[in-house]
C-alpha positions as CSV (number, residue, x, y, z in Angstrom):
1,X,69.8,141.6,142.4
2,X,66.1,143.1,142.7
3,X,64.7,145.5,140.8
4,X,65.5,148.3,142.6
5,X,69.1,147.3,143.3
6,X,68.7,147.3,139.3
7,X,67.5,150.8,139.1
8,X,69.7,152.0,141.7
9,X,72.9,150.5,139.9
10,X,71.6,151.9,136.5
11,X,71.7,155.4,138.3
12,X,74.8,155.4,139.6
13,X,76.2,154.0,136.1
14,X,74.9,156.5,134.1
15,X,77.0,156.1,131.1
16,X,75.9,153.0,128.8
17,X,76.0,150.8,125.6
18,X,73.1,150.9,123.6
19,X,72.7,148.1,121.0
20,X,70.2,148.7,117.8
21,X,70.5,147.2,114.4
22,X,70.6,148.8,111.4
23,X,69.5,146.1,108.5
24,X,71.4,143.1,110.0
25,X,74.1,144.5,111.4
26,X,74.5,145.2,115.1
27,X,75.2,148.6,115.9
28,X,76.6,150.1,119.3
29,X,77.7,153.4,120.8
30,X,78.0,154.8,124.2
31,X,74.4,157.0,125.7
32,X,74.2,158.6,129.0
33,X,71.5,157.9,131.1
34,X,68.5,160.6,132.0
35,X,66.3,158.4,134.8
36,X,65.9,154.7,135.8
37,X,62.7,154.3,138.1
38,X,59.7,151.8,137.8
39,X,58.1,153.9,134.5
40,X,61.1,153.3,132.7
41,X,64.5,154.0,131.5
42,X,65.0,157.4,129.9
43,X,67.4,158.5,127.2
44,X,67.7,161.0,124.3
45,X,69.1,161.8,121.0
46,X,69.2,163.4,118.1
47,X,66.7,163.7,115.6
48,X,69.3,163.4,112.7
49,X,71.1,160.5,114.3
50,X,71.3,157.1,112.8
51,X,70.7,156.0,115.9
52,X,67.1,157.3,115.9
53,X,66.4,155.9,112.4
54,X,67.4,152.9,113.5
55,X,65.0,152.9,116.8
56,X,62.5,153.8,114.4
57,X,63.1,150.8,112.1
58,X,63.0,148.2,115.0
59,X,62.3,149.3,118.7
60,X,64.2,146.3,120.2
61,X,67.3,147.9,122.0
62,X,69.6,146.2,124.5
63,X,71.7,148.7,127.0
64,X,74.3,147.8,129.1
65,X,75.6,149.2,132.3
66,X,78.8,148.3,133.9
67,X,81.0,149.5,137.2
68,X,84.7,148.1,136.3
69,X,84.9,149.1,140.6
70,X,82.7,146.0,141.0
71,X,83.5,144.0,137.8
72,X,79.8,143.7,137.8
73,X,77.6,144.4,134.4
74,X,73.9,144.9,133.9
75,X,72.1,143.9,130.5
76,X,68.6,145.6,129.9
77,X,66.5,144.2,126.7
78,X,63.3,145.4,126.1
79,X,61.7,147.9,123.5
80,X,61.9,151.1,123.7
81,X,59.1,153.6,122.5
82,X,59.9,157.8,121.4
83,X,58.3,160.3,123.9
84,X,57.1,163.0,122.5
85,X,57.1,165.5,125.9
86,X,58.5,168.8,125.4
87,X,58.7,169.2,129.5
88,X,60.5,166.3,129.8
89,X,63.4,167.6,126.8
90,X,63.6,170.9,129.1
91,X,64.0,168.7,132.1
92,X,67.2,167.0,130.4
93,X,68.4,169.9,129.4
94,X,68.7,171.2,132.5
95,X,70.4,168.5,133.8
96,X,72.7,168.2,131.0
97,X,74.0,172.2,130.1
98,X,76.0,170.5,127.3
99,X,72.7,170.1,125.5
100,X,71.6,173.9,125.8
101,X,73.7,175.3,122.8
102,X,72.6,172.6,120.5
103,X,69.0,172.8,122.0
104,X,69.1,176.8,121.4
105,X,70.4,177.0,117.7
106,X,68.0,174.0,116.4
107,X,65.4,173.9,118.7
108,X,63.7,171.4,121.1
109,X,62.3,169.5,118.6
110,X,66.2,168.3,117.6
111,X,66.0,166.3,120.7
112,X,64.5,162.7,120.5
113,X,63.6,160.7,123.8
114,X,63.0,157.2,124.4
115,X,62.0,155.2,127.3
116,X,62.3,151.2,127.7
117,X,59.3,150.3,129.7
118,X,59.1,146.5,131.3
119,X,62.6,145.5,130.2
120,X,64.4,142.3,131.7
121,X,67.4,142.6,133.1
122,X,70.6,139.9,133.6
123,X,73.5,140.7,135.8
124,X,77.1,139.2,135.1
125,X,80.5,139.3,137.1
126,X,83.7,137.0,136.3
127,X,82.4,134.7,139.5
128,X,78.5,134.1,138.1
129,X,80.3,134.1,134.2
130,X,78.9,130.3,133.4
131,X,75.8,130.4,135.8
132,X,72.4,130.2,133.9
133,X,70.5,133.0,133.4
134,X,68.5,134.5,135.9
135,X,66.3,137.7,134.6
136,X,64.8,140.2,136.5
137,X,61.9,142.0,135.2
138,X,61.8,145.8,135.1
């Protein structure tokens, strides 16, 4: 896959696994996506979320995209870094309603964003399973 074959699956996979650790322990839950183009991937969270503390401790972040339609899965690593861009949160917002009530009782500044810049990306199916590695950078 290219690049933008990346960025286009990542967009039409919104929902993914994003891996942090916390200490030495892996941690994982499930993020949606905001944007995938050539500045970055976007995504956002909560302030009070271990998540967040745990971005905070160590940046390195692996997410993981997969269509179970085309058996096929997409591995990002990279390091992520917190935006601090109020137009962006009221952009997200916007496109994600659920987000409004929280938003409105606590406030934008409740809403944490990050963006993996110049990740690398590795594509696996069940027919490239024991190929070697080929990365794609982001």
């Amino acid at each position: 896959m290219t690049k933008e074959e990346i960025l286009e699956f990542v967009t039409q996979n919104p929902v993914f696994s994003l891996a942090t650790t916390e200490g030495n322990l892996p941690r994982v839950r499930t993020i949606m996506l905001y944007k995938a183009d050539e500045n970055g991937i976007i995504f956002c969270t909560g302030r009070d979320k271990a998540v967040h503390r745990q971005l905070q401790a160590n940046p390195a972040a692996e997410l993981c995209f997969y269509n179970a339609e085309k058996g096929l899965q997409v591995r990002i690593e990279g390091t992520v870094e917190m935006l601090d861009d109020l137009e962006l949160k009221k952009k997200i917002v916007e496109a994600f309603s659920f987000l409004k009530p929280w938003v409105d009782s606590q406030g934008y500044e409740v809403m944490i964003c990050y963006c993996l810049k110049n990740g690398k990306a590795v594509t696996w199916t069940m027919e490239t399973n024991y190929d070697p590695k080929q990365y794609i950078q982001l």
